[in-house]
C-alpha positions as CSV (number, residue, x, y, z in Angstrom):
1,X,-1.3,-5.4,16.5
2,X,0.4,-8.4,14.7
3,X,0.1,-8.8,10.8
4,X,-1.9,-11.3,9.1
5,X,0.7,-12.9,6.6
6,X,-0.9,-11.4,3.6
7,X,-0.4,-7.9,5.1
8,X,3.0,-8.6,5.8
9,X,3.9,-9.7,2.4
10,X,1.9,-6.4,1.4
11,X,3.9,-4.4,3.4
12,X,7.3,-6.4,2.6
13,X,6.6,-6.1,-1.2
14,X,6.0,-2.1,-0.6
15,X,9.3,-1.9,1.0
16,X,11.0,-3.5,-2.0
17,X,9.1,-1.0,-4.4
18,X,10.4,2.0,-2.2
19,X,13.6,0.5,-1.8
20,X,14.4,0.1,-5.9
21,X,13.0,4.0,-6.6
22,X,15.2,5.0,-4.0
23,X,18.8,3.2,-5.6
24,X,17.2,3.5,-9.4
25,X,16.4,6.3,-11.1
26,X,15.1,4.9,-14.2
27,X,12.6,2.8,-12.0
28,X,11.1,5.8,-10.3
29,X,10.7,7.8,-12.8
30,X,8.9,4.7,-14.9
31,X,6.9,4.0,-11.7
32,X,5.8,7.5,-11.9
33,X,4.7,7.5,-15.2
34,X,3.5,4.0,-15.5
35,X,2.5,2.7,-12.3
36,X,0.6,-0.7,-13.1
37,X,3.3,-1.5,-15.9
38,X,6.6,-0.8,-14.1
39,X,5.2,-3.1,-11.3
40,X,4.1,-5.9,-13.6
41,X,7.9,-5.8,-14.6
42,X,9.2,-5.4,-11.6
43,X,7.5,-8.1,-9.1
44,X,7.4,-10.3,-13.5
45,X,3.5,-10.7,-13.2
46,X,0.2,-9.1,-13.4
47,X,-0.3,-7.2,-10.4
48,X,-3.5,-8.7,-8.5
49,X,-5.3,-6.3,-7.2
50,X,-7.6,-4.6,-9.7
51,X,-7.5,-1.2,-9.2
52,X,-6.2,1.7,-10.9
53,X,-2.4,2.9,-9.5
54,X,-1.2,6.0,-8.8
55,X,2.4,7.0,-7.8
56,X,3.3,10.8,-6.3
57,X,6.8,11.5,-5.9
58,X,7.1,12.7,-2.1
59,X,11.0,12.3,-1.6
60,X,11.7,16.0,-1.3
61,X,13.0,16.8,2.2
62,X,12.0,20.2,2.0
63,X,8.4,19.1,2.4
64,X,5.8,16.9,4.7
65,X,3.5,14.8,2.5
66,X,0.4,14.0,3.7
67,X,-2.0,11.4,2.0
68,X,-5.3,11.6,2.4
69,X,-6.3,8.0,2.0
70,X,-9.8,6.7,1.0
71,X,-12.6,7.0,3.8
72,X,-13.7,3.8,5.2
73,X,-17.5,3.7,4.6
74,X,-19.8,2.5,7.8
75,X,-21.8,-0.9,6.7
76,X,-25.2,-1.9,8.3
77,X,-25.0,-4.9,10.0
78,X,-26.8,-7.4,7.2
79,X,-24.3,-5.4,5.1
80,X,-21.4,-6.2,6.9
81,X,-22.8,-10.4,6.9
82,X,-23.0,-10.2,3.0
83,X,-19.4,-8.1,3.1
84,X,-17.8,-10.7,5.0
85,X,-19.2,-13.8,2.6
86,X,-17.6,-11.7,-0.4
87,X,-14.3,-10.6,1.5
88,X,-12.7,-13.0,-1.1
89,X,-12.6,-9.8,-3.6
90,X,-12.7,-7.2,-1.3
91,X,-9.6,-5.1,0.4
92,X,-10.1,-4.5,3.5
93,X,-8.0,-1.6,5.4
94,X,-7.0,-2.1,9.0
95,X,-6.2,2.1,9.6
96,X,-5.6,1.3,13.5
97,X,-3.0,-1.5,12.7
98,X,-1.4,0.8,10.3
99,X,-1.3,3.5,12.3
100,X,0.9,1.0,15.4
101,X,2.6,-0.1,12.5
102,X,4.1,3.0,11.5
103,X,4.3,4.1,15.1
104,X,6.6,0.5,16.2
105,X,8.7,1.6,13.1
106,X,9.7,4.9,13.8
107,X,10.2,4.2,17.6
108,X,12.5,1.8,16.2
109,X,14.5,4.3,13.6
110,X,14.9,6.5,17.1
């Protein structure tokens, strides 16, 4: 599955976010505590995407995180015409692409 450019400057700027909580302390913990307003100061604008943000702590080792992401909901097919014209505004998740994603990165950490 190859990455539109969008996802991969989606996925690149997660990185980055995981990246500075893991050297920074301070960050994290403002992450944490301020999600939307530690990002606007981090990436230096408002962030895009319009939706609330929530940030869970999952770096202890002596545990498996598991996050239960939201569930894609099944359109009818004049509903999925109509989605597609206002796709502009909408986020759509590619759970399959993710899923080789994260399965090409940890064959690579092997």
């Amino acid at each position: 599955m190859n990455l539109t450019e969008e996802q991969k400057k989606g996925q690149e700027a997660f990185f980055r976010i995981i990246s500075e909580a893991w050297e920074n302390e301070d960050f994290k913990k403002y992450l944490i505590e301020h999600p939307e307003e530690a990002l606007e100061k981090f990436f230096g604008k408002k962030t895009p995407m319009g939706k609330k943000i929530k940030v869970t702590d999952q770096s202890d080792p002596d545990y498996l995180y598991i996050n239960i992401p939201v569930k894609p909901q099944r359109m009818k097919k004049e509903e999925e015409i109509k989605s597609t014209e206002e796709s502009n505004n909408r986020v759509i998740t590619d759970y399959k692409g993710l899923y080789n994603s994260l399965q090409k990165i940890n064959k690579r950490q092997e």
